[in-house]
C-alpha positions in Angstrom: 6.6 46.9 154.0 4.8 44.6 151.3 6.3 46.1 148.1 2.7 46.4 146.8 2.1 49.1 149.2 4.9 51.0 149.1 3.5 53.4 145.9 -0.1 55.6 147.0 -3.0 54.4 147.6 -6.7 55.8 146.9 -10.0 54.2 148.8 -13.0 54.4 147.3 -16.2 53.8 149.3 -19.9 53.0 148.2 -22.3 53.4 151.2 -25.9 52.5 150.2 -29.0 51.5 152.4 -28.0 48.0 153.0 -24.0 48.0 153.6 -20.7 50.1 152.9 -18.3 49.0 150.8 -14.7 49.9 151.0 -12.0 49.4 148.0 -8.2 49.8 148.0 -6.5 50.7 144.8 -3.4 51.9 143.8 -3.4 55.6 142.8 -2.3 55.3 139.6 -4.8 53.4 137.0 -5.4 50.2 135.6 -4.4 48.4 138.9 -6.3 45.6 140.6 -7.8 45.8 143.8 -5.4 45.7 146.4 -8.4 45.0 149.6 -11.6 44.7 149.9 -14.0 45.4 153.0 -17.9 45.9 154.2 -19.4 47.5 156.5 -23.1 47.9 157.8 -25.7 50.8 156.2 -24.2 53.8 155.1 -27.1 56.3 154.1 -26.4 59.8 154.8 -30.1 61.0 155.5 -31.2 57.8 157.9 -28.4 56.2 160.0 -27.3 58.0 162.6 -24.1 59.8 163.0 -22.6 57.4 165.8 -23.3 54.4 163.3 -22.3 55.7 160.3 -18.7 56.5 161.4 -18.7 52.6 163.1 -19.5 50.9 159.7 -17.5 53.1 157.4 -14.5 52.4 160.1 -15.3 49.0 159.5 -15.5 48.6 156.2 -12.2 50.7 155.7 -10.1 48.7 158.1 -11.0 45.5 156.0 -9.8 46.8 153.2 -6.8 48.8 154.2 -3.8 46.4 156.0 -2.4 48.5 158.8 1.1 48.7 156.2 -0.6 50.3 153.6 -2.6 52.8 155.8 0.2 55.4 155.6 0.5 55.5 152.0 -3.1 56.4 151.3 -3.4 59.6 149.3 -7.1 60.3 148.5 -10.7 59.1 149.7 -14.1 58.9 148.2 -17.1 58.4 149.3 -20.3 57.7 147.2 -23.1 58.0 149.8 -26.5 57.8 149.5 -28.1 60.9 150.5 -25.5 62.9 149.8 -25.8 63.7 145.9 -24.4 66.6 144.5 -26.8 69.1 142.3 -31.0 69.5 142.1 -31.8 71.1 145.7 -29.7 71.1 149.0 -27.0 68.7 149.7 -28.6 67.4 152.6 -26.6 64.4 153.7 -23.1 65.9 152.4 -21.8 67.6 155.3 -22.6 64.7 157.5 -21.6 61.9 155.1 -17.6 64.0 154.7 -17.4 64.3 158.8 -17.5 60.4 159.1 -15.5 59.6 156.7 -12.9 61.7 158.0 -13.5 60.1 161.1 -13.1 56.7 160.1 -10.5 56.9 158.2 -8.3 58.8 161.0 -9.9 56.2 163.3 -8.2 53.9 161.1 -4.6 56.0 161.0 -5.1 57.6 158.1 -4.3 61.4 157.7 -3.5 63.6 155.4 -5.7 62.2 152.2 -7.3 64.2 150.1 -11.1 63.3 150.7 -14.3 64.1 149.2 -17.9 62.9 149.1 -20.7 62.7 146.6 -24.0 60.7 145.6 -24.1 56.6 145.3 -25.2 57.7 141.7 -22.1 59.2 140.5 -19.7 55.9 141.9 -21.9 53.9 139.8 -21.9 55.6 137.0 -17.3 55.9 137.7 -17.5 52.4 137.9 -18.4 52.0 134.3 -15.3 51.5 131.3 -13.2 54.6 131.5 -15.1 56.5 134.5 -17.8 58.8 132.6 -19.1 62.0 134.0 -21.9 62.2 131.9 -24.7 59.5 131.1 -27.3 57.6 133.5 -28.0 55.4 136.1 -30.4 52.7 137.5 -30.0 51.5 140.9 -32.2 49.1 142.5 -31.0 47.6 145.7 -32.9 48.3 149.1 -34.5 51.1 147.1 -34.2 52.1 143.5 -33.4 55.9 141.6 -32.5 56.7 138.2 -30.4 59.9 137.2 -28.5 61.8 134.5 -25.4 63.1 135.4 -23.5 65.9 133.4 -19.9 66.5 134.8 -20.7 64.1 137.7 -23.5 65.8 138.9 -27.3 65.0 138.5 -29.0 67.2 136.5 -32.0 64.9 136.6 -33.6 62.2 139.3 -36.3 60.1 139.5 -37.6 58.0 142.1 -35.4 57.3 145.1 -38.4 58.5 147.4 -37.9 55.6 150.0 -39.9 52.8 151.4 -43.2 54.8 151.8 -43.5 56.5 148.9 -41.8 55.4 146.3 -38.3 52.8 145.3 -40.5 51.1 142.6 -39.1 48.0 141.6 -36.8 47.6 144.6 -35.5 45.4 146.9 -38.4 46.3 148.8 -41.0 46.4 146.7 -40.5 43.0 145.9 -39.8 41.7 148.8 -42.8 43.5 150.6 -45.0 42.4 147.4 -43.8 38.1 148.0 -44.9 38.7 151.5 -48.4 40.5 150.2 -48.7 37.5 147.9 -48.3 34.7 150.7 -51.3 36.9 153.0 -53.4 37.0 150.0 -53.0 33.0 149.2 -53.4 32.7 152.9 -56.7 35.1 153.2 -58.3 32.9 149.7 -57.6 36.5 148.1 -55.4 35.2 146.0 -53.8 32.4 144.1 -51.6 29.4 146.2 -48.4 29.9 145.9 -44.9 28.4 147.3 -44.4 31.7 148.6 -46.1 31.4 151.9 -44.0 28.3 152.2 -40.7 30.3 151.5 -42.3 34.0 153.6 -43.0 31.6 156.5 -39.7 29.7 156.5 -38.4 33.5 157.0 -40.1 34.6 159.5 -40.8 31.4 161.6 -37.1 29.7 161.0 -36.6 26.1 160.6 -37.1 24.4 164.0 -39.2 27.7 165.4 -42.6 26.6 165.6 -45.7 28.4 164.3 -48.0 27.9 167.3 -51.4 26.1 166.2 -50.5 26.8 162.7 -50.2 23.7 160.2 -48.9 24.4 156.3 -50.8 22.7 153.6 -48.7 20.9 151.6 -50.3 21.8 148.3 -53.2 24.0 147.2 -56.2 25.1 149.0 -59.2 22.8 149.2 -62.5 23.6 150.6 -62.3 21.9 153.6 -58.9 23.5 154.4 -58.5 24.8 157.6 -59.1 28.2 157.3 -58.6 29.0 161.2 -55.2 27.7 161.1 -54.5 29.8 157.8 -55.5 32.8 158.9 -53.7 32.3 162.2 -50.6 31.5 160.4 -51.1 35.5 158.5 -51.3 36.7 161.2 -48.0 35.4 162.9 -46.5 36.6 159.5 -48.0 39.8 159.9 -46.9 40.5 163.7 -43.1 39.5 162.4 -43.1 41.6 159.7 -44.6 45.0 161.7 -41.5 43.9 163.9 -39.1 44.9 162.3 -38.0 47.9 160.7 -39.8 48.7 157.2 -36.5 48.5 154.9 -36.1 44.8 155.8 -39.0 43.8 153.9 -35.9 44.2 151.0 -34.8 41.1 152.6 -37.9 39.1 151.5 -36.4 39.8 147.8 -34.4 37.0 147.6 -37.5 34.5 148.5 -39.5 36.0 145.2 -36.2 35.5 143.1 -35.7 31.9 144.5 -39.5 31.2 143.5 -39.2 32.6 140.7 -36.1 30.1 139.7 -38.3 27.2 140.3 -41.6 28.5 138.1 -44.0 29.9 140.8 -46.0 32.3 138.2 -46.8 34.4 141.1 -43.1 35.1 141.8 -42.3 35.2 138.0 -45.0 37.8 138.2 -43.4 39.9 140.5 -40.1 39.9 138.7 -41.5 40.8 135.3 -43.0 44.3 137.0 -40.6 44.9 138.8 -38.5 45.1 136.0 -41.1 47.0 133.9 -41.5 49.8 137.0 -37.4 50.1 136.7 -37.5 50.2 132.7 -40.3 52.7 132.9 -37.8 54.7 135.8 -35.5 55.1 133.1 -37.3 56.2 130.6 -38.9 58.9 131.8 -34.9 60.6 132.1 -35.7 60.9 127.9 -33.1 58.6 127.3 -30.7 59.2 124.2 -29.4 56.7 121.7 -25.7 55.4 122.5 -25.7 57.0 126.0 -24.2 55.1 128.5 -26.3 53.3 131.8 -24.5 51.9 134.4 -27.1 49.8 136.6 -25.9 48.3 139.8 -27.5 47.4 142.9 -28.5 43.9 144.3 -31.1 43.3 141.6 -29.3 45.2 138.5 -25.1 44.5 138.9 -23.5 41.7 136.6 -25.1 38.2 138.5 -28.3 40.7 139.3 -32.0 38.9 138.8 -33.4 41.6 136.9 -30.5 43.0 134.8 -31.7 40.7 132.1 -35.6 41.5 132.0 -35.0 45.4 132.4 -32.2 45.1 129.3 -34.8 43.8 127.0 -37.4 46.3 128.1 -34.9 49.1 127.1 -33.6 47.2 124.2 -35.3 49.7 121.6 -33.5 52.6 123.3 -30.1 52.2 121.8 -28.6 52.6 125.2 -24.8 51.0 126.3 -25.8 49.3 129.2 -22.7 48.6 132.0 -24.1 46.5 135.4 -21.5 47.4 137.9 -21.3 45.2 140.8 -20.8 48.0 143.3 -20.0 51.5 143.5 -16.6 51.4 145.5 -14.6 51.0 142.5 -16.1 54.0 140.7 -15.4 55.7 143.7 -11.6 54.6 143.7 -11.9 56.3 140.6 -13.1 60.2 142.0 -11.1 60.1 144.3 -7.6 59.2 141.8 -9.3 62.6 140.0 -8.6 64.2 143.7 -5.1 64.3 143.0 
């Protein structure tokens, strides 16, 4: 056996809306990360039972070599939908079955294995693994909370795709597409959005039947026929496909953004001021610690650096986290 794997092991998961993430560490601190693995969505209130266990599986056999699998000691899983404290733990039960599936579908047996919210990993993953401060996550959706003792004590947002994740993934990546339609309609103004939502949902060499792009802003003569026909193709592709992959559209208003579309830079600056405003309504206090992670808020994230100076006069410690799974290897060393 590798000598690296000869001393115990802990696995820490993150499962959020998008993907699960699995991480191998040793059990006793200050190690590096032994593997690494994904898997597909892991939210404990929307994917089904059936394909939850699959991606965790998956995500757990990329990260644990079959020689090490025997020496793992403990398992955590940060889930979302499965928070502990404030109300019913709705998604727990479920999210702690299929992790002991998957990990005894993988050969492991015997670990000490527990589950909790994707808000307390994130807020593990931070310097020296606090149980008490906040955190901002904006990914496919977006929630704030204070934690005491690991548990949330307070939460806002987090209410999904129809009714809330301000700021999200999915708010911006619904709004880009929004912003082509209105450019599109005359609503609005042009944009290299609709170039960039189109490219998305008509892929290069797929072609838009009777529709043909402008190549620069709308004039009067423009063919409005052809426009509004080209919406509409967007339109039909978008109602296509499942409402959370709208968060896919974010990257398109980030990319614009890079290159100085105002609309997309826009976008980005409320975003970020929906997500500031997120946090503050938790009553922040001076030299409390945030840990922010998710696609839009961990260390390369496009927003980290517009939501930091929004909350610049709160005094807070800021800590992006690129995912939850090493907070997570964390709870679940506290196991043993």
């Amino acid at each position: 056996m590798n000598e690296i794997y000869s001393q115990p092991l802990v696995v820490g998961i993150d499962a959020g809306g998008t993907r699960s993430r699995a991480s191998l560490e040793a059990a006793a601190p200050g190690g590096p990360v032994l593997g690494h693995g994904t898997g597909g969505p892991g939210n404990a209130l929307s994917v089904r039972r059936a394909d939850l266990t699959r991606h965790l599986t998956e995500a757990i056999a990329a990260a644990v070599p079959a020689a090490a699998r025997s020496r793992v000691v403990a398992a955590f899983g940060g889930f979302a939908g499965a928070a502990a404290g404030l109300g019913p733990e709705r998604g727990q039960g479920l999210a702690l079955s299929c992790l002991a599936d998957a990990l005894a579908a993988n050969g492991i047996t015997g670990a000490r294995t527990d589950v909790g919210g994707d808000t307390e990993v994130a807020l593990a993953g931070a310097p020296g693994a606090p149980g008490d401060g906040l955190v901002l996550i904006a990914g496919t959706g977006a929630i704030a909370a204070r934690l005491a003792g690991r548990r949330r004590t307070a939460v806002t947002d987090g209410h999904g795709w129809l009714l809330g994740d301000e700021g999200s993934g999915f708010w911006l990546g619904g709004h880009a597409v929004r912003a082509a339609l209105e450019a599109l309609d005359g609503r609005g103004p042009w944009t290299s959005l609709v170039a960039r939502v189109t490219a998305h949902y008509f892929p290069a060499g797929e072609p838009v039947p009777g529709v043909r792009l402008p190549a620069g802003p709308p004039r009067r003569e423009w063919d409005f026929e052809a426009s509004h026909g080209l919406a509409e193709g967007i339109v039909v592709r978008a109602y296509g496909e499942a409402p959370a992959r709208l968060a896919l559209l974010s990257p398109v208003a980030v990319a614009a953004a890079g290159e100085g579309d105002p609309v997309a830079l826009r976008l980005l600056d409320r975003a970020a001021e929906l997500l500031a405003a997120t946090v503050r309504s938790l009553a922040p206090r001076p030299g409390e610690p945030l840990a922010t992670t998710g696609g839009l808020l961990g260390p390369e994230g496009p927003l980290l650096g517009r939501v930091t100076v929004l909350l610049a006069d709160l005094d807070l410690r800021i800590f992006p986290v690129a995912d939850g799974s090493g907070g997570a290897a964390a709870l679940a060393r506290a196991l043993l």
